[in-house]
C-alpha positions as CSV (number, residue, x, y, z in Angstrom):
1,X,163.6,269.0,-10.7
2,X,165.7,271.9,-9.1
3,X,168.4,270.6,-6.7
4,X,167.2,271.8,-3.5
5,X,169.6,273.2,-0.8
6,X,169.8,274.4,2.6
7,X,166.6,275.7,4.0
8,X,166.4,278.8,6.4
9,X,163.0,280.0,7.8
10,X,161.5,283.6,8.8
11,X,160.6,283.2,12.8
12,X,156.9,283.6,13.9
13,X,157.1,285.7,16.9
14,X,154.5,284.9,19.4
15,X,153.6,287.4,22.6
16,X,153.4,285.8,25.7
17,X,152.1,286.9,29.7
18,X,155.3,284.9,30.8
19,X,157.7,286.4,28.2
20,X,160.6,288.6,28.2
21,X,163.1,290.3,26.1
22,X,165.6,287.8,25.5
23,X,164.3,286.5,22.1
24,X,164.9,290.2,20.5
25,X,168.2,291.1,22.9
26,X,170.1,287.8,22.0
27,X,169.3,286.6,18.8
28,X,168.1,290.0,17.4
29,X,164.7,288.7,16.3
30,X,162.1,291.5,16.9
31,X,163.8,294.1,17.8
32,X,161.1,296.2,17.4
33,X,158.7,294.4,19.2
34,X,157.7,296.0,22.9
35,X,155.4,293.6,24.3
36,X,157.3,290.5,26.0
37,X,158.1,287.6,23.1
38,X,157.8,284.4,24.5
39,X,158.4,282.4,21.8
40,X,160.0,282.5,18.6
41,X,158.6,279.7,16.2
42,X,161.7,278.7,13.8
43,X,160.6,275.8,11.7
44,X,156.6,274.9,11.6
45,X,154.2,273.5,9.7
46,X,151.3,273.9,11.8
47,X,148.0,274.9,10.4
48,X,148.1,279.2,10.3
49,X,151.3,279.0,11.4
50,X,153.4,277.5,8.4
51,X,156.7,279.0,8.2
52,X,158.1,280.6,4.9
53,X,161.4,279.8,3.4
54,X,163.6,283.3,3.7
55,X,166.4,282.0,1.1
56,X,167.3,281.0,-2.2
57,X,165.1,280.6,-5.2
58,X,162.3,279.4,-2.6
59,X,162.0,281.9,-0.5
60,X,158.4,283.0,0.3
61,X,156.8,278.9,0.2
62,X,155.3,277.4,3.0
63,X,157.1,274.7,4.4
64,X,154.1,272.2,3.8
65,X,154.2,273.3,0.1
66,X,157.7,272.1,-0.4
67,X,156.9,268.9,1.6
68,X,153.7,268.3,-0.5
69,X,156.3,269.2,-3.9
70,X,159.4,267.6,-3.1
71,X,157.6,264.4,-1.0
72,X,160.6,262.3,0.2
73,X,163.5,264.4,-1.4
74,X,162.8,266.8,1.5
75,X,162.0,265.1,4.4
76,X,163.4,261.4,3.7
77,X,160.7,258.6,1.9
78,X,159.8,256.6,5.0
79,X,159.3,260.2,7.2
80,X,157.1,261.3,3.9
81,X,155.3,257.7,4.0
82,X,154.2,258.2,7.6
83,X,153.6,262.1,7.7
84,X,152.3,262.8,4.1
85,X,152.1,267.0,3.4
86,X,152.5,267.8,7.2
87,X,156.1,268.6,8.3
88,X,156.4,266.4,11.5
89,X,157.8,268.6,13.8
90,X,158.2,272.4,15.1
91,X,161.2,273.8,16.5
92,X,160.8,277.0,18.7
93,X,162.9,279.4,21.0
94,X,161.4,279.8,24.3
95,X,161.8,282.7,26.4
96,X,160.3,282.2,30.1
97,X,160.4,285.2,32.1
98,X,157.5,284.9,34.4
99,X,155.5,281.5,35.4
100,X,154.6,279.2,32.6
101,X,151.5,278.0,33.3
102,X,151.3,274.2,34.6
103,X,150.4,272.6,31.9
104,X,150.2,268.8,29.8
105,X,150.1,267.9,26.7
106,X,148.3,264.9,24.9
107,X,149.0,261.7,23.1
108,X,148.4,261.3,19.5
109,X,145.9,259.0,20.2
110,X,143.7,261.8,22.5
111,X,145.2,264.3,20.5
112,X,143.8,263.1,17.2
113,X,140.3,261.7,18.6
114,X,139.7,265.7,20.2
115,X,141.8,268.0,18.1
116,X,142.4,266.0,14.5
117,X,146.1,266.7,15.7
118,X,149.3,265.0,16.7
119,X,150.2,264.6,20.3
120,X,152.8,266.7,21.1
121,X,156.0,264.7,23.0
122,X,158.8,267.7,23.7
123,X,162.7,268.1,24.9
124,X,163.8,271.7,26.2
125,X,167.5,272.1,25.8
126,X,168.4,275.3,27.9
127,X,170.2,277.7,26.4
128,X,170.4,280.2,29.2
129,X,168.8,280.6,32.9
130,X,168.8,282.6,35.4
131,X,170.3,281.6,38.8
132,X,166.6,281.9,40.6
133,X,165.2,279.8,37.5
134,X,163.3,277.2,38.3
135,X,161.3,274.5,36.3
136,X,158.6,272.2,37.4
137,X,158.2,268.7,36.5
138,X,155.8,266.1,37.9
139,X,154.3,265.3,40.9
140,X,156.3,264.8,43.5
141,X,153.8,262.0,45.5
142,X,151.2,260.1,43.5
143,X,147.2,261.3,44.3
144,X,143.9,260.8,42.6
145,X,142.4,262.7,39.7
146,X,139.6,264.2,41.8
147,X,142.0,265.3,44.6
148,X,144.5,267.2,41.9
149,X,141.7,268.8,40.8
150,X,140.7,270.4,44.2
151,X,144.4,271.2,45.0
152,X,144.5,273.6,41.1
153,X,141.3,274.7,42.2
154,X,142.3,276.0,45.5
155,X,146.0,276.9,44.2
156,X,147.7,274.3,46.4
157,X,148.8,272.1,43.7
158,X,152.4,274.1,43.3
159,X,153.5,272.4,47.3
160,X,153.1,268.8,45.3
161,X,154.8,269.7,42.3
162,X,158.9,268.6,42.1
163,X,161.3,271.4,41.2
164,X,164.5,271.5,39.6
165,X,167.1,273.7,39.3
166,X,168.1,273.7,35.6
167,X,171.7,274.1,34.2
168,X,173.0,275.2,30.7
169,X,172.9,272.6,28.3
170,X,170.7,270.7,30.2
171,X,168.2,268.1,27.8
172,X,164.9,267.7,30.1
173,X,162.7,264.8,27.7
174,X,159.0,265.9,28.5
175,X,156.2,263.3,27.4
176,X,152.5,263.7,27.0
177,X,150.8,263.6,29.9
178,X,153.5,265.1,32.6
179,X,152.9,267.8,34.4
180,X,155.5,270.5,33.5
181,X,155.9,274.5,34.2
182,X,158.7,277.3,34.7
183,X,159.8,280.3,35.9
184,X,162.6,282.5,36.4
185,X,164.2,283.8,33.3
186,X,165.3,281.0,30.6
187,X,165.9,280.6,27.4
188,X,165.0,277.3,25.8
189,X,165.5,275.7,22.6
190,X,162.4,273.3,22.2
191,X,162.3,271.1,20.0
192,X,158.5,269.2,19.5
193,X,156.1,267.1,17.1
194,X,153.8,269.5,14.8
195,X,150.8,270.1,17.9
196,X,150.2,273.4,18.9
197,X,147.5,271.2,21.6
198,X,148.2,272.5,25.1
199,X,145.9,271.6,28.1
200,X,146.8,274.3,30.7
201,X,145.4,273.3,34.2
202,X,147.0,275.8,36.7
203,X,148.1,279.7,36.0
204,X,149.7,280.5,39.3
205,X,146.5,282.5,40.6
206,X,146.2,285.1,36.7
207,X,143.2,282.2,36.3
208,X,141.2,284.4,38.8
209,X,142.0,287.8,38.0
210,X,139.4,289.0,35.1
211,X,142.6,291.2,33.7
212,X,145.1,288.4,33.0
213,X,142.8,285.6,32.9
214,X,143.5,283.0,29.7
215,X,141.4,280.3,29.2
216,X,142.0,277.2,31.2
217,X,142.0,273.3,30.8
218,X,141.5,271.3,33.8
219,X,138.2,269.3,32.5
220,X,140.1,268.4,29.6
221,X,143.1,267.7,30.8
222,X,141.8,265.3,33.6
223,X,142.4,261.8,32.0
224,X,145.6,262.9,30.3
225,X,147.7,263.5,33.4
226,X,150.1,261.0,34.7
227,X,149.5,261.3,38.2
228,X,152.5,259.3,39.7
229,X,155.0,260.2,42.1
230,X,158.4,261.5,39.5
231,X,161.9,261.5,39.7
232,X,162.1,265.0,38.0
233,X,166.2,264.0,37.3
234,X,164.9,260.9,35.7
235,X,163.9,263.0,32.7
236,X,167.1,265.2,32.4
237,X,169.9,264.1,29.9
238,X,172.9,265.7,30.1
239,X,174.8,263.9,27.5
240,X,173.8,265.7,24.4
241,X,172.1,262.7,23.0
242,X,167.9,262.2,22.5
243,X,166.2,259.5,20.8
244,X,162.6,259.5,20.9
245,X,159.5,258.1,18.6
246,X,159.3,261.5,16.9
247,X,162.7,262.7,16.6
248,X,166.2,262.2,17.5
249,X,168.6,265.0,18.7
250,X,172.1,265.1,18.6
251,X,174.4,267.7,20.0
252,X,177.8,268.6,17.9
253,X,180.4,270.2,18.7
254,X,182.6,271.8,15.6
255,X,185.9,273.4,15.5
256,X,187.0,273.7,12.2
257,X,184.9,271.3,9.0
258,X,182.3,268.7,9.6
259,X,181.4,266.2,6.6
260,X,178.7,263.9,5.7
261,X,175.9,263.1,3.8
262,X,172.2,263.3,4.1
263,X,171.1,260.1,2.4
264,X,172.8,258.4,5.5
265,X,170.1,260.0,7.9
266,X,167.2,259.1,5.8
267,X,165.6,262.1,7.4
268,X,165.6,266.2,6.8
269,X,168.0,267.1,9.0
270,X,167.9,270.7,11.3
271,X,170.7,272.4,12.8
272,X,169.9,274.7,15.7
273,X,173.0,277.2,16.4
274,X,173.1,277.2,20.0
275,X,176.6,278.6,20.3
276,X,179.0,280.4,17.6
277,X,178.4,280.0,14.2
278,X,179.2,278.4,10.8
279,X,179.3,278.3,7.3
280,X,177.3,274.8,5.3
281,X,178.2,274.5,2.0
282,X,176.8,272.2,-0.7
283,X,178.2,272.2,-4.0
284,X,178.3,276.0,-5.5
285,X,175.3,276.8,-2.6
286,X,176.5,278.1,0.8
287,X,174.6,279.8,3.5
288,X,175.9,281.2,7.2
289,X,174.2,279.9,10.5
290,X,174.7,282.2,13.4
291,X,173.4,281.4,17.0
292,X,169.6,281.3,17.4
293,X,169.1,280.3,14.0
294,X,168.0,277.2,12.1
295,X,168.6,275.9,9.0
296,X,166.8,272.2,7.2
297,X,169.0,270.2,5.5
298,X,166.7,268.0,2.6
299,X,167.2,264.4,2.9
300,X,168.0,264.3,-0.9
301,X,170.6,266.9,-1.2
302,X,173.7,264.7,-0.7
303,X,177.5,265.5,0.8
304,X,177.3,268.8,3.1
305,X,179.9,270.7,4.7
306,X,179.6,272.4,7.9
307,X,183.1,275.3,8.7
308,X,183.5,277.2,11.8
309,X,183.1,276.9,15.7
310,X,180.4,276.3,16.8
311,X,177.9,274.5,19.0
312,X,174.6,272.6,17.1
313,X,171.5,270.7,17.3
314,X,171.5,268.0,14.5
315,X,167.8,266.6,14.8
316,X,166.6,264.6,12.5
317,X,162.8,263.1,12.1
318,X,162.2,258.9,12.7
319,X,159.8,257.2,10.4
């Protein structure tokens, strides 16, 4: 079979009422786009939203067709084992402008029993904010199921949610079930399992205006909500360093050549340019990675080399 090599993707561009311009004036991804982008889908294998390679002798398969070809060789045997044709995760830019809706996501186990879907446990590493940005995280005293859902009904929930003021670089670790929402002008690089299930349950008032209305999620959403009191700080890493059920992220720092192998991961491995850029070179094949973009590393391809400055995401799957 055809050595395979590194991997870069065509972004899915998705409008959003709480986008902005950033995705296009930044990373230069449609730039011809007028209505706000709120997120820019890098890597996914989600049903009707499968990205398409953009490079090499591959370009123009789906990323679930090389998974389903390649098996193990692309995204490690014990990832391939547990996931079969579905890529496990999806890596997007976010671009929050205006207010996020408040919103959770579910378990697998919920997840699959409602939606035949995986759950959908998230980190946010923030690329950029605004000094006004804000982002909301949990409840900040515990209450009952019936009495949050008379406080999003009569749009008093946001005086119990915690806030947080969020700083570049910043790692915020978001699991199913926990209230989250944001505001304010950021730009965040999110990295997620393969779910595109959200359960929106308050829309800052648009819920009750016929013209900006989107449809809502509180019924659903009811016995999925982890309705303790949070430490909002309790789920913000600042060391660069993630390791969860789904997926571990590591942030790398390189000023001049970085070396290794891909058998040692036995994963895929993604590198999200978050800063700078670089050249990756393997054997006679060698692709550029400027800031914004993504590139997949197969777990089969052996000894890599990354050259330049530059600041990365290495995020690898778990089995």
């Amino acid at each position: 079979m055809t050595q395979l090599y590194p991997l870069k993707f065509s972004p899915i561009l998705k409008e959003r009422v709480w986008g902005g311009k950033k995705i296009s004036e930044t990373f230069g991804k449609g730039e011809q786009e007028s209505n706000p982008i709120g997120e820019s889908w890098e890597i996914s294998g989600v049903e009707d939203d499968i990205s398409l390679v953009s490079n090499g002798f591959l370009a123009g398969n789906d990323i679930n067709e090389l998974v389903e070809t390649y098996l193990g060789d692309l995204v490690g045997d014990d990832i391939y084992e547990r996931y079969g044709n579905e890529f496990p995760l999806l890596i997007k830019i976010l671009d929050i402008k205006d207010y996020l809706s408040l919103q959770i996501h579910p378990d697998d186990v919920t997840a699959m029993e409602r939606h035949n879907s995986y759950g959908k446990t998230e980190c946010w590493y923030i690329l950029e904010c605004e000094p006004e940005a804000k982002i909301y995280l949990g409840l900040s005293k515990e209450m009952s199921a019936s009495e949050f859902y008379d406080r999003c009904k009569d749009n008093s929930i946001k005086e119990f949610l915690n806030v947080i003021t969020p700083k570049r670089g910043d790692i915020i670790y978001i699991k199913p079930g926990t209230l989250h929402a944001a505001t304010g002008g950021i730009l965040v690089a999110e990295i997620q399992q393969v779910s595109d299930i959200t359960y929106r349950v308050y829309d800052w008032g648009r819920e009750h205006d016929k013209k900006s209305a989107r449809e809502m999620h509180l019924d659903l959403a009811i016995d999925c909500i982890n309705y303790s009191k949070l430490d909002p700080y309790s789920l913000v890493k600042s060391d660069g360093k993630i390791d969860t059920p789904y997926f571990k992220i590591n942030k790398l720092a390189i000023k001049g050549e970085y070396c290794t192998e891909s058998t040692s991961f036995n994963s895929f491995i993604i590198y999200f340019c978050i800063e700078g850029s670089a050249v990756i070179t393997n054997g006679g094949h060698s692709e550029k990675l400027l800031s914004g973009e993504n590139i997949l590393i197969p777990a089969s391809m052996g000894e890599y080399k990354i050259k330049g400055e530059c600041l990365l995401l290495e995020i690898t799957g778990v089995s």
